[in-house]
N, C-alpha and C positions, 0 to 999 in steps of 0.2 A: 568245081573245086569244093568239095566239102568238108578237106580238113586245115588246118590252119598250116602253113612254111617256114619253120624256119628259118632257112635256107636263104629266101629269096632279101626279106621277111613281109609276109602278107598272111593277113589272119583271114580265114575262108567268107566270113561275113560280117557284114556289123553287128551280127548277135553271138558272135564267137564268146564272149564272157561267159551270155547265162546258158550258152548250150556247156561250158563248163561247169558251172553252178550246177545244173539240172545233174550232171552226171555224176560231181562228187557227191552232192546231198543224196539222190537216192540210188544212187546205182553201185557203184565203186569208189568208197574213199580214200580205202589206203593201198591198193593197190591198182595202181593207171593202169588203164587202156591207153593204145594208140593217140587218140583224141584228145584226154587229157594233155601227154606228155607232148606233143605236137603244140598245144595252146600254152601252155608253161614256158616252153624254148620260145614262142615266138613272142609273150611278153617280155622275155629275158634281150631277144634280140630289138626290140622296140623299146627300149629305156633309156634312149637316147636322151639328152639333156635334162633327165630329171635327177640328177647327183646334186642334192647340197648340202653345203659345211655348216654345222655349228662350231661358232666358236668355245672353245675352250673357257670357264668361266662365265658363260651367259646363263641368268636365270631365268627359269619356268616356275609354274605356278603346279599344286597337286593338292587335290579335297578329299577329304574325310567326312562321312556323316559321323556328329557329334563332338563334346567336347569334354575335357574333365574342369573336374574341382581340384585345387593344388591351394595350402598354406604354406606362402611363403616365409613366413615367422609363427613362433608355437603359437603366443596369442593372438594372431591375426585371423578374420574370417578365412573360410576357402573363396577363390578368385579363380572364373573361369580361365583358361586355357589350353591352348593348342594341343593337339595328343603329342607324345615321343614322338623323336625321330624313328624309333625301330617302328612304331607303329601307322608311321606314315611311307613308309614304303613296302612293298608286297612281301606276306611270307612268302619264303620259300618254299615250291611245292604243291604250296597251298592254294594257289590261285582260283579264282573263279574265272568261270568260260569271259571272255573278253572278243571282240573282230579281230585283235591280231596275237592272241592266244589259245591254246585251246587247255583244258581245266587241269589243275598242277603243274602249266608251263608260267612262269611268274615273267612279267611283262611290267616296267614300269609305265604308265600312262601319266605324262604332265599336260599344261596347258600352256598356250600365249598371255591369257590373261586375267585376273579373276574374275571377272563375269561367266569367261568358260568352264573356267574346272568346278564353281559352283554350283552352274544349272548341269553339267553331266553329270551330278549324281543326283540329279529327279530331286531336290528337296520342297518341303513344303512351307507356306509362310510361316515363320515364327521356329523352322528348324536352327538348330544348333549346328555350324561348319567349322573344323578344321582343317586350315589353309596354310600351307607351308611351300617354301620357296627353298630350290635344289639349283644347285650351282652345279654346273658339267663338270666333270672332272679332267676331259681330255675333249681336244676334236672329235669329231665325230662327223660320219659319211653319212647321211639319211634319204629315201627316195621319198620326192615329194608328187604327192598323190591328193594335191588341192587345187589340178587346173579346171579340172572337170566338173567343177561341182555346183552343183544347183543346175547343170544343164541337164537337156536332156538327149538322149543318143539317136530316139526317136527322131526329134528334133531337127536333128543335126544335118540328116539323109535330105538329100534332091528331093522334090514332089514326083520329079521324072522318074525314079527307079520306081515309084511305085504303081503310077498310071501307066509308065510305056515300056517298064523294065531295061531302063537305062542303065548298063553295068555302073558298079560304083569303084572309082577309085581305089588304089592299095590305099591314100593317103585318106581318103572318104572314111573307110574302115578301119583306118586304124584311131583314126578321130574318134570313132564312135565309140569302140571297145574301151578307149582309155577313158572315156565318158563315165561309162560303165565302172569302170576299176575304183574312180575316184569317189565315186559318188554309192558303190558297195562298203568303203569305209568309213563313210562322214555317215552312213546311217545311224541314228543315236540306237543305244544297248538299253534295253528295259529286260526287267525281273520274268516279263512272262513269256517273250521272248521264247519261240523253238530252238533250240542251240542249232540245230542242222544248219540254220540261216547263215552262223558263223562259220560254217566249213569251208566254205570258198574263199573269204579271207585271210582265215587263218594259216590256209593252206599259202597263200599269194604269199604270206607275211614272213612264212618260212624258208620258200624260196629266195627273198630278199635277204633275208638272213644269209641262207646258205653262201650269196651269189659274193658275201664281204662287207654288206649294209650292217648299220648300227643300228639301224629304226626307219620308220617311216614319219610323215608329217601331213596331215591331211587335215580340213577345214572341216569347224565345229557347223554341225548346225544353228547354235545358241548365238548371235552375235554377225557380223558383218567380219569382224577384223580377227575372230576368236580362229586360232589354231590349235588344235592336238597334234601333241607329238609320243609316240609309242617308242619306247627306245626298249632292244632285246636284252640287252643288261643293263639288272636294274643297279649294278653297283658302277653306270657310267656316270652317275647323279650324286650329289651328297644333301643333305639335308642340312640347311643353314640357320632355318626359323621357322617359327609356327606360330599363329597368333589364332584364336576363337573369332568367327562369325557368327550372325545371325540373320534368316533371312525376312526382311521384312515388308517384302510385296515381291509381284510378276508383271510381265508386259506382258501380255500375252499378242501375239499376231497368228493370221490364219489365211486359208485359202481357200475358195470353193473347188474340190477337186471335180466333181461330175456335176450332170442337170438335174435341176431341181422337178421332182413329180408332184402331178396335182390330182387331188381328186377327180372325179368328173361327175361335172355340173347332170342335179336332174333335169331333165326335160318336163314340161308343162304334160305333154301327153302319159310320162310314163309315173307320174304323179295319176292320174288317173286310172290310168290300169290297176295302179295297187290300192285306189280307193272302192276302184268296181271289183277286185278280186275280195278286196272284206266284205263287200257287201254280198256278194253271194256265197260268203264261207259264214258269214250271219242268218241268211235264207235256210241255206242250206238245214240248220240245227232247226 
């Protein structure tokens, strides 16, 4: 089976996501092939229990780099504060490339909490943040795309498939893939960034869209508890408050991703060699 069903619904392997990836980024973007449109249907058919509501009235968090000066009486100094509301929510149009946008498609992106929406936008210590809090304006249906994440899909797979080629599960597979899905958009977005990276996302995002979703919801990397929520309109949101931050330190935590390389040690003899190779390139003159 090497293309994904979905019919049955079984995605053809555990690597069904980035053999998707691979093909919109350099092969076919905007118009599918088979394989694409095969892997599309069958995350459509595999989205089983991941529908949730926000309630109507709950608030989110959303950052701005920077802040202004405002006097609020003529003789009064200026006193930082928060940007506008128009300026805390996305022009129209205007957007820049985002995971579940692609560039002019305007995407409101909030947060769970301010620790999140502060560190997603890369600031540095002593930066200036505006931080303002958006009340929903109605329910709203979002697919949540935060189970997966921090795992790994590799991971996930039997040792036996790999040593003795033990078929894997429909349930194996589809495990894995959604592994995958979740953890392609809790990747954090930087400036240098390939935009092609964002094609398979963005692509997921509009699917979702199309499918009757309002957004999606997917876990920040920034935080344990921190959640992003991407909602497709951005007038589902109102804008209630904005107050100035500023940031004044990082925590920073890390990982060793691969093994560490060492020099190699010289040997006592070949220490010699290059003391006898001088001495006869000294002879020699």
């Amino acid at each position: 089976m090497d293309t994904d069903n979905p019919e049955k619904p079984e995605f053809a392997s555990y690597r069904s996501y980035w053999d998707f990836a691979k093909r919109v980024r350099f092969q076919q973007r905007y118009v599918w092939d088979e394989h694409v449109k095969a892997f599309i249907a069958t995350v459509l058919a595999t989205l089983k229990d991941r529908d949730v509501l926000l309630r109507r009235g709950t608030v989110f968090f959303r950052a701005q780099r920077g802040i202004e000066y405002v006097r609020f009486r003529k003789h009064d100094p200026d006193e930082p504060s928060g940007y506008s509301a128009a300026r805390m929510k996305p022009r129209p149009n205007r957007a820049t490339e985002g995971r579940a946008n692609a560039s002019g498609v305007s995407v409101l992106y909030l947060g769970s909490t301010l620790q999140t929406v502060i560190s997603e936008v890369r600031p540095w210590v002593g930066a200036d943040i505006s931080v303002a809090q958006l009340k929903l304006k109605r329910r709203l249906k979002v697919v949540d795309l935060s189970r997966g994440h921090g795992r790994s899909a590799f991971g996930s797979i039997p040792l036996g498939h790999f040593l003795q080629g033990t078929p894997l599960t429909l349930e194996q597979k589809e495990a894995a893939v959604w592994i995958d899905i979740d953890n392609g958009f809790s990747q954090p977005v930087t400036l240098s960034d390939d935009t092609a990276d964002y094609v398979p996302t963005q692509i997921l995002a509009e699917v979702f869209k199309n499918a009757g979703y309002d957004g999606i919801v997917y876990k920040s990397q920034f935080g344990e508890k921190g959640y992003n929520i991407a909602l497709f309109n951005p007038d589902d949101a109102n804008v209630i408050n904005c107050a100035p931050y500023r940031v004044e330190g990082f925590e920073v935590s890390f990982d060793q991703i691969g093994n560490r390389w060492f020099v190699p040690k010289r040997t006592r003899s070949s220490k010699a060699k290059r003391k006898m190779a001088g001495s006869r390139r000294k002879a020699g003159k």
